[in-house]
N, C-alpha and C positions, 0 to 999 in steps of 0.2 A: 504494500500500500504506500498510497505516496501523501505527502499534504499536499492541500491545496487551498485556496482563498476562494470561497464563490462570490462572485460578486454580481450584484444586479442593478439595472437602471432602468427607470422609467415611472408609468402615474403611479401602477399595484406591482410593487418592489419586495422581494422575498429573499435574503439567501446571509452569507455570514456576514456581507458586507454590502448595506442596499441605501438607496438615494432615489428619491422617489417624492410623488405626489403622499400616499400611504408607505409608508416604509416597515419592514418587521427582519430584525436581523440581530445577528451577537453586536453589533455597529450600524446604528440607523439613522438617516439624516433623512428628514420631508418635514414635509404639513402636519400629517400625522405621524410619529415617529414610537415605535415600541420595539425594545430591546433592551439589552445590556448594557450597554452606551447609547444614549437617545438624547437627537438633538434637532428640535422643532418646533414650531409654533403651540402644538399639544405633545408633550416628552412623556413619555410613562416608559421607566427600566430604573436598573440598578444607581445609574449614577444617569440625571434628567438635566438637561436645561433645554428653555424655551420661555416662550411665551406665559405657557402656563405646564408648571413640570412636577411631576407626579413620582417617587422614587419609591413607595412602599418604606423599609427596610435598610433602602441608599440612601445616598446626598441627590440633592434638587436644587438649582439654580432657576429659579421662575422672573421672569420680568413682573407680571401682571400675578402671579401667583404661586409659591413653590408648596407639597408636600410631601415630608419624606423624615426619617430621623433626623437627618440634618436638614435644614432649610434655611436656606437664604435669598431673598430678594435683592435682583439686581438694580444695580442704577437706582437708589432710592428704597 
C-alpha cells in the first residue's frame, strides 16, 4: 500500500483534503466547511474558524460566533 492525499475541488467537495462550495474532509475549506480542520463561513471540526465556528470538544475561532472548549472571537 502506498499513501496518498485525496484531494477534491468543487460546489459538493468530499475527500482528505476538499475546497468547495460544501466541503467535508480531514482538511476542509468552503461555505460550508466540516472536518478536522475547518475553515469557513459555517466551521464545524476539531479545530473551527469562520464566520461562525463550531468545535465540539476543539478550539473555535468565530468572527460572528465561536463554540467549542476553547472559544474565541475574532477581531473584537
Amino acid at each position: 500500500m502506498t499513501s496518498a492525499v485525496y484531494r477534491a475541488v468543487g460546489v459538493f467537495a468530499l475527500g482528505g483534503v476538499s475546497c468547495g462550495l460544501a466541503a467535508v474532509a480531514g482538511l476542509a475549506r468552503g461555505w460550508w466547511a466540516v472536518g478536522g480542520g475547518a475553515i469557513g463561513y459555517r466551521a464545524f471540526g476539531g479545530l473551527a474558524a469562520g464566520g461562525y465556528a463550531y468545535a465540539g470538544n476543539g478550539v473555535a475561532y468565530g468572527y460572528h460566533e465561536a463554540s467549542g472548549r476553547q472559544k474565541e472571537r475574532l477581531f473584537g
